[in-house]
N, CA, C and O atoms as a MOPAC input file, in Angstrom:
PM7 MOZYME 1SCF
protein

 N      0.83000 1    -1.18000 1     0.00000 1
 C      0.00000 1     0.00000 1     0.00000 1
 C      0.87800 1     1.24800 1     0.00000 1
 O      0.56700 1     2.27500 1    -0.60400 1
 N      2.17200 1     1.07200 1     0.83100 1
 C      3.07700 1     2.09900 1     1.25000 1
 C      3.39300 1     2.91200 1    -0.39200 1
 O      3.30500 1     4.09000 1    -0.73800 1
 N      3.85400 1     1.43600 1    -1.26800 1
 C      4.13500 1     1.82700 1    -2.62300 1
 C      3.43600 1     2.40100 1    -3.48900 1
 O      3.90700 1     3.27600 1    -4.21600 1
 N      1.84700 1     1.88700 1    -3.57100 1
 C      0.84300 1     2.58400 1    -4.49800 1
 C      1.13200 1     4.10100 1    -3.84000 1
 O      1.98200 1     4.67600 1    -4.51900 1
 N      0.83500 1     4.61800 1    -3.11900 1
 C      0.54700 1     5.90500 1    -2.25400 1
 C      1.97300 1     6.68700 1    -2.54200 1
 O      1.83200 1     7.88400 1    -2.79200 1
 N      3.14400 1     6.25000 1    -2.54400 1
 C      3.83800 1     7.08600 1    -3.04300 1
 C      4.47000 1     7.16200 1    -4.16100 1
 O      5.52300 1     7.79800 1    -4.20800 1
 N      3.98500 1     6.56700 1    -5.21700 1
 C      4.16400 1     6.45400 1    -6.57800 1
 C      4.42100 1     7.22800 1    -6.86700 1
 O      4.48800 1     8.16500 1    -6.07200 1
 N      4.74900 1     7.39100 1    -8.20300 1
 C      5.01000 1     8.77700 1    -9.35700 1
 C      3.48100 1     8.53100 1    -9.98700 1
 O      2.97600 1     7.41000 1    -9.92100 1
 N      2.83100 1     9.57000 1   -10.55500 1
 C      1.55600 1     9.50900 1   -10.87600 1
 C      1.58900 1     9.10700 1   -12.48100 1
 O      0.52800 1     9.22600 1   -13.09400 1
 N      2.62200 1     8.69200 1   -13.10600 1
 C      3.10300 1     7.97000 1   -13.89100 1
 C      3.36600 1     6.60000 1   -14.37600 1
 O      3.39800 1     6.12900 1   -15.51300 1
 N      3.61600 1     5.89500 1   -12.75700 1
 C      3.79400 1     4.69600 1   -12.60900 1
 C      2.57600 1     3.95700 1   -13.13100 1
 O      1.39500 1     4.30400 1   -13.10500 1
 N      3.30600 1     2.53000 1   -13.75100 1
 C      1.86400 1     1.33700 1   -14.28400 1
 C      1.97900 1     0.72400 1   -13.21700 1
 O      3.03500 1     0.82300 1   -12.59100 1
 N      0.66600 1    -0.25900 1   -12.62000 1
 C      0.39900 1    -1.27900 1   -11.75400 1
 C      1.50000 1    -2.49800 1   -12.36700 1
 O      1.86500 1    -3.33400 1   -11.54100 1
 N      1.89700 1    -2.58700 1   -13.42200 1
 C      3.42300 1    -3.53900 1   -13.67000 1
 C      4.07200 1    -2.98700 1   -12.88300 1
 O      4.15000 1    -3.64800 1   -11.84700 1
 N      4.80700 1    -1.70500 1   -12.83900 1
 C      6.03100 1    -1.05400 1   -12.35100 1
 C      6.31600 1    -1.08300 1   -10.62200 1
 O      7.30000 1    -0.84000 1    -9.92200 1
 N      4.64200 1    -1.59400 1   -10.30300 1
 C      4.61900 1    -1.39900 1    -8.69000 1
 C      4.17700 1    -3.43600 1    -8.43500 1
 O      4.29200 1    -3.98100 1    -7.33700 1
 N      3.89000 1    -3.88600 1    -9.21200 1
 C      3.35400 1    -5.39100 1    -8.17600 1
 C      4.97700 1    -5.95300 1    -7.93800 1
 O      6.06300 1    -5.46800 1    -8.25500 1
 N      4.66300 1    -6.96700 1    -7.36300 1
 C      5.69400 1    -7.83900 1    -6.61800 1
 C      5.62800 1    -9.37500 1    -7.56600 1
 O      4.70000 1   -10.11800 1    -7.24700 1
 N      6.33400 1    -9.74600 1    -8.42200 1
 C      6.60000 1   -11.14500 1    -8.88500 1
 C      7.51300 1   -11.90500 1    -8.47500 1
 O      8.65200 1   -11.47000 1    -8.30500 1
 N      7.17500 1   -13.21100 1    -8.23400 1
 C      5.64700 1   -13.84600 1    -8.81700 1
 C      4.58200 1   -13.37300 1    -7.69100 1
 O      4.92100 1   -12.79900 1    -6.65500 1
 N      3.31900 1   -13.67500 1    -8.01900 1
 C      2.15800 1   -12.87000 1    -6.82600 1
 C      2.01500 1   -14.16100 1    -6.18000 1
 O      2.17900 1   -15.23900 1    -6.75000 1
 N      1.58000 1   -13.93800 1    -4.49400 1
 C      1.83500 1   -14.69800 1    -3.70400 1
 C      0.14600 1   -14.98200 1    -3.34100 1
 O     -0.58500 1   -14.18000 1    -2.75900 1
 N     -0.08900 1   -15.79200 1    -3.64500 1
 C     -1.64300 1   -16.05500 1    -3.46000 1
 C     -1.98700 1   -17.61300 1    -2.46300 1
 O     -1.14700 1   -18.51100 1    -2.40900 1
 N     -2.96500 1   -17.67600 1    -1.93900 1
 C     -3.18600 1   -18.92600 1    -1.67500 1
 C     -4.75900 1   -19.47900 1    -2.67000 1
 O     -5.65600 1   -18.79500 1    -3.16400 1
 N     -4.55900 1   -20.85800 1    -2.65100 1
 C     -4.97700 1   -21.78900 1    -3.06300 1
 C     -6.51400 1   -21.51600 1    -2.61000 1
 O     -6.72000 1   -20.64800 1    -1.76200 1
 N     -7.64000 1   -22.28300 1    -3.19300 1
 C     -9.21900 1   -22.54400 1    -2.80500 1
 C     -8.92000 1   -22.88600 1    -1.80500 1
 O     -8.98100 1   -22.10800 1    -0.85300 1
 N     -8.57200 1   -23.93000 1    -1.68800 1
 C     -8.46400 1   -25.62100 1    -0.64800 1
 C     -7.19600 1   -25.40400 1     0.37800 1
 O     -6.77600 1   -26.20500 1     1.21300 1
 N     -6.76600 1   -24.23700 1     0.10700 1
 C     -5.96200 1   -24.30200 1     1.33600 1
 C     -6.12600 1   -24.41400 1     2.92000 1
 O     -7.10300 1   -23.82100 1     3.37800 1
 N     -5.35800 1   -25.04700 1     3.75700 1
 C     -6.08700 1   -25.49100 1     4.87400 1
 C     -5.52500 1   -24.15300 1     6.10800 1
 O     -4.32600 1   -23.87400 1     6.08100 1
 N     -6.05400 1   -23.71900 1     6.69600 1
 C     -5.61300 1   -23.22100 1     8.00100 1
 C     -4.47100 1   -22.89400 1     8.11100 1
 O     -4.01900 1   -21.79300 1     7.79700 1
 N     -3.80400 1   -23.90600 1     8.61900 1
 C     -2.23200 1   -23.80800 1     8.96300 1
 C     -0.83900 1   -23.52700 1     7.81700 1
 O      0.29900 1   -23.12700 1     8.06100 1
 N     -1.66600 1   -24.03300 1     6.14900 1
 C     -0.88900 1   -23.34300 1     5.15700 1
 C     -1.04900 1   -21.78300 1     4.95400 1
 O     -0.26100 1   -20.93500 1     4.53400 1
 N     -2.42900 1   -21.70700 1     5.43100 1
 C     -2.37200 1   -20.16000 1     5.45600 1
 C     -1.45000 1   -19.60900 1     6.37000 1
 O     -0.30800 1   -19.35100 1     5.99100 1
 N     -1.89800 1   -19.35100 1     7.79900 1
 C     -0.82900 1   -19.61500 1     8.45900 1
 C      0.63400 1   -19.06600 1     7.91900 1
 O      0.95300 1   -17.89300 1     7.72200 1
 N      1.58100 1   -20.48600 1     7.70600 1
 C      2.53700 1   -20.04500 1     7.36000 1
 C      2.90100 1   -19.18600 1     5.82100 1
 O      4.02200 1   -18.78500 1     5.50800 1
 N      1.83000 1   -19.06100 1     5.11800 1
 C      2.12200 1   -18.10100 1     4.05600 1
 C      2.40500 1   -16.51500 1     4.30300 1
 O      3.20100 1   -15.70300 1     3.83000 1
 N      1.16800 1   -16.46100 1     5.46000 1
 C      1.21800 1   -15.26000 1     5.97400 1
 C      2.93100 1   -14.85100 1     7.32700 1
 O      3.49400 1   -13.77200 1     7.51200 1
 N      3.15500 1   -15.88600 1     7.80300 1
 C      4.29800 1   -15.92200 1     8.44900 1
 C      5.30400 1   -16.01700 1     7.49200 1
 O      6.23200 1   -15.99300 1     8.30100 1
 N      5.68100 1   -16.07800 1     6.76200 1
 C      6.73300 1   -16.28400 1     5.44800 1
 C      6.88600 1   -14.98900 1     4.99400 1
 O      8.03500 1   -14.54800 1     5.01400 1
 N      6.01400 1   -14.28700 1     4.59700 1
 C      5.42400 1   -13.07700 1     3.57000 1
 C      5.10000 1   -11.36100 1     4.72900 1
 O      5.31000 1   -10.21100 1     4.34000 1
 N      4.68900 1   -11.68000 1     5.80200 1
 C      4.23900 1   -10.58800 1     6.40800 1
 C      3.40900 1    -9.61500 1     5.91300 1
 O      3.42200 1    -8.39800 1     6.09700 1
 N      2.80200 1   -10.20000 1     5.36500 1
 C      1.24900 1    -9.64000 1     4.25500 1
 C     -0.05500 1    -9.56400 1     5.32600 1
 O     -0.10500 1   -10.48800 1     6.13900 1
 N     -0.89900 1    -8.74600 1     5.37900 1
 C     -1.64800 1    -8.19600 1     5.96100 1
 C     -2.80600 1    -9.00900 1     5.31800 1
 O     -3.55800 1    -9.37200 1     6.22200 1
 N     -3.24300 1    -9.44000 1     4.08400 1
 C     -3.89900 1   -10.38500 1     3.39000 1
 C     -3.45800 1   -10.93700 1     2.37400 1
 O     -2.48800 1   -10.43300 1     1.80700 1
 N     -3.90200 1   -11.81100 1     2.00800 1
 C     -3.75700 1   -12.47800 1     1.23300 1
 C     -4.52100 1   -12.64500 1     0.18700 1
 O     -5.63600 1   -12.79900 1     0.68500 1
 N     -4.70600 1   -12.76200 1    -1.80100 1
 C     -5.45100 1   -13.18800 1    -2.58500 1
 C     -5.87900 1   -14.24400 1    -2.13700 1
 O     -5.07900 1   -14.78500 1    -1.37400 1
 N     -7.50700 1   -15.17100 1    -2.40100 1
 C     -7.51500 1   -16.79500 1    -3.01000 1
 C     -8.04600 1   -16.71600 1    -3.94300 1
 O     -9.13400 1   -16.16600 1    -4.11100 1
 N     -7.12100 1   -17.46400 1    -5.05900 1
 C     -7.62200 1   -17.95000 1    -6.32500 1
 C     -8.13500 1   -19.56800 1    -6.77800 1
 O     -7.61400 1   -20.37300 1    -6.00500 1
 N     -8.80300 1   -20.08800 1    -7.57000 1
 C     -8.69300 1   -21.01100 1    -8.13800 1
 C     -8.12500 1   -22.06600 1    -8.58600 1
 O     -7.58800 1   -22.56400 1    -7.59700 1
 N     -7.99500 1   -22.46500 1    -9.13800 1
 C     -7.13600 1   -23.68500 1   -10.01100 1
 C     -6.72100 1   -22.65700 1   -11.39100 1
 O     -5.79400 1   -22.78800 1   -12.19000 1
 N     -7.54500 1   -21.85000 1   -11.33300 1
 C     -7.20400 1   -21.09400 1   -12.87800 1
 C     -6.93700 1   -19.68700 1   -12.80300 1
 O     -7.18600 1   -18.71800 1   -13.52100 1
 N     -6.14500 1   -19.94100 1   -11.31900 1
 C     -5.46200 1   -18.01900 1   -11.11000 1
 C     -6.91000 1   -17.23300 1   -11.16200 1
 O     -6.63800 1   -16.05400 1   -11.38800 1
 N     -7.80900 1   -17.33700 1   -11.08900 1
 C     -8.99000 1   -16.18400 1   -10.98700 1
 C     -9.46100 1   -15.87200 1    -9.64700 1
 O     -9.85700 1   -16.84900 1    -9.01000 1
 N     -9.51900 1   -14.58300 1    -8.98900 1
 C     -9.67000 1   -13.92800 1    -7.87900 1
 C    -11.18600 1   -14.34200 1    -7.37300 1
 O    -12.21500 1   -14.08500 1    -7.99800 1
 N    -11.11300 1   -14.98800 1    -6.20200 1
 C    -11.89400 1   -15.64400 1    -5.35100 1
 C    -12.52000 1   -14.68800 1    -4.37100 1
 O    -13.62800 1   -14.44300 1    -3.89300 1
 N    -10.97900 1   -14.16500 1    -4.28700 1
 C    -11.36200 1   -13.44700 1    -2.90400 1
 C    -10.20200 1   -12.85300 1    -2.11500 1
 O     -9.14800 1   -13.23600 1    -2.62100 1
 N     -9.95000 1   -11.86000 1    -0.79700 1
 C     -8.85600 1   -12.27500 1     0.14800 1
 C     -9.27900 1   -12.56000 1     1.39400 1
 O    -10.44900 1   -12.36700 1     1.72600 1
 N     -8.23000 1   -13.12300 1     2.33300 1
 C     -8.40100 1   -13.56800 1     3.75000 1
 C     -7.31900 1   -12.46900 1     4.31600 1
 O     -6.41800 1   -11.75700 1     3.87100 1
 N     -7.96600 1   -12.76900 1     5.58700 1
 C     -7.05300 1   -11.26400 1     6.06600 1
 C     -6.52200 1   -11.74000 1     7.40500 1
 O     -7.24500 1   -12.22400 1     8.27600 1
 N     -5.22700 1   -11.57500 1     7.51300 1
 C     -4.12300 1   -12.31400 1     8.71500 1
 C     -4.42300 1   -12.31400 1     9.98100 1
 O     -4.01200 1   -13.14500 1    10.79000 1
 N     -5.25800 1   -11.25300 1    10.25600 1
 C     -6.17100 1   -11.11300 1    12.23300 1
 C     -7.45800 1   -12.49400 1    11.70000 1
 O     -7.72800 1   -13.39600 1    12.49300 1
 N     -7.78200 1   -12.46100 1    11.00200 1
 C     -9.08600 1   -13.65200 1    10.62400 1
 C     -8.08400 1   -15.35800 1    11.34300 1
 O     -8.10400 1   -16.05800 1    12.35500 1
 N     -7.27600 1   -15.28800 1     9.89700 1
 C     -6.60600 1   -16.75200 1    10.63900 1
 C     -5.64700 1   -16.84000 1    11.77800 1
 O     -5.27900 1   -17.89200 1    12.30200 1
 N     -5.16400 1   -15.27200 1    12.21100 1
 C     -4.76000 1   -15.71500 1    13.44300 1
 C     -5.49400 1   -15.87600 1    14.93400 1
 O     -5.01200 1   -16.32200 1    15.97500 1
 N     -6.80600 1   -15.36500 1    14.67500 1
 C     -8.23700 1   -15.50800 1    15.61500 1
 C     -8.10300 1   -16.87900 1    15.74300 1
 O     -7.40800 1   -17.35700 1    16.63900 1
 N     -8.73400 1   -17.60600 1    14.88800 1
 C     -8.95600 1   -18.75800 1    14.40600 1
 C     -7.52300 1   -19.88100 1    15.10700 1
 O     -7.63800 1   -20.85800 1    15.84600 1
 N     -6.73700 1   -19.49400 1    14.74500 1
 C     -5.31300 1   -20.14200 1    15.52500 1
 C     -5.26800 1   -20.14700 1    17.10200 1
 O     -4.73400 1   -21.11700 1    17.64000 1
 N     -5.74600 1   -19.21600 1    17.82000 1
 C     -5.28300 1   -18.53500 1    18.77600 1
 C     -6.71800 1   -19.07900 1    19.94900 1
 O     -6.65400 1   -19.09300 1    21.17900 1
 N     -8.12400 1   -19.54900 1    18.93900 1
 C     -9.33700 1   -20.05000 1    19.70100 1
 C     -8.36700 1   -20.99100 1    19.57400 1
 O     -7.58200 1   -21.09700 1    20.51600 1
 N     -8.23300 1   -21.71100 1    18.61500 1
 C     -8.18100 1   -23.43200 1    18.65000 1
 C     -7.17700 1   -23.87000 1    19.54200 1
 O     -7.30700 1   -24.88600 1    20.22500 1
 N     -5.87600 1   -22.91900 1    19.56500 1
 C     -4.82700 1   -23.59200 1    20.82000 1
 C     -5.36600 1   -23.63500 1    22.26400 1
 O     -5.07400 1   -24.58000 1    22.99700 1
 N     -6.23900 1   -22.50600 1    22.72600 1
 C     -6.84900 1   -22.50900 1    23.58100 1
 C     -7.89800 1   -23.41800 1    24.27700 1
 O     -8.10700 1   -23.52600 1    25.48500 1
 N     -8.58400 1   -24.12300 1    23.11800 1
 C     -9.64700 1   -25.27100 1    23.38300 1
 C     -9.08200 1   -26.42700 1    24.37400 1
 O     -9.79400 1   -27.38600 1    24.67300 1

């Protein structure tokens, strides 16, 4: 976000993404999320498909809620 915001008002969305894009899977489970987000330090994450098409994102306080009930149980 830091980058869009201080762009040159020139810049293409090529000149600013990050390759390759770091997405998770449909079917990804919990704990791969998890460590994608621990790997990456991304605030959310894309999910795509089987065919790279935007699903959706998950957002890193969501699965670390979710982490943080379940150790507790």
């Amino acid at each position: 976000m830091r980058d869009l915001v201080l762009a040159a008002d020139e810049a293409t969305m090529g000149d600013l993404m990050t390759a390759p894009v770091v997405a998770a899977e449909q079917d990804d489970m919990r704990d791969d999320l998890a460590e994608l987000f621990a790997k990456y330090h991304f605030r959310m994450l894309p999910i795509v498909d089987d065919k790279d098409h935007l699903l959706g994102v998950i957002h890193y306080h969501d699965i670390m809620r979710g982490l943080v009930t379940r150790a507790r149980t």
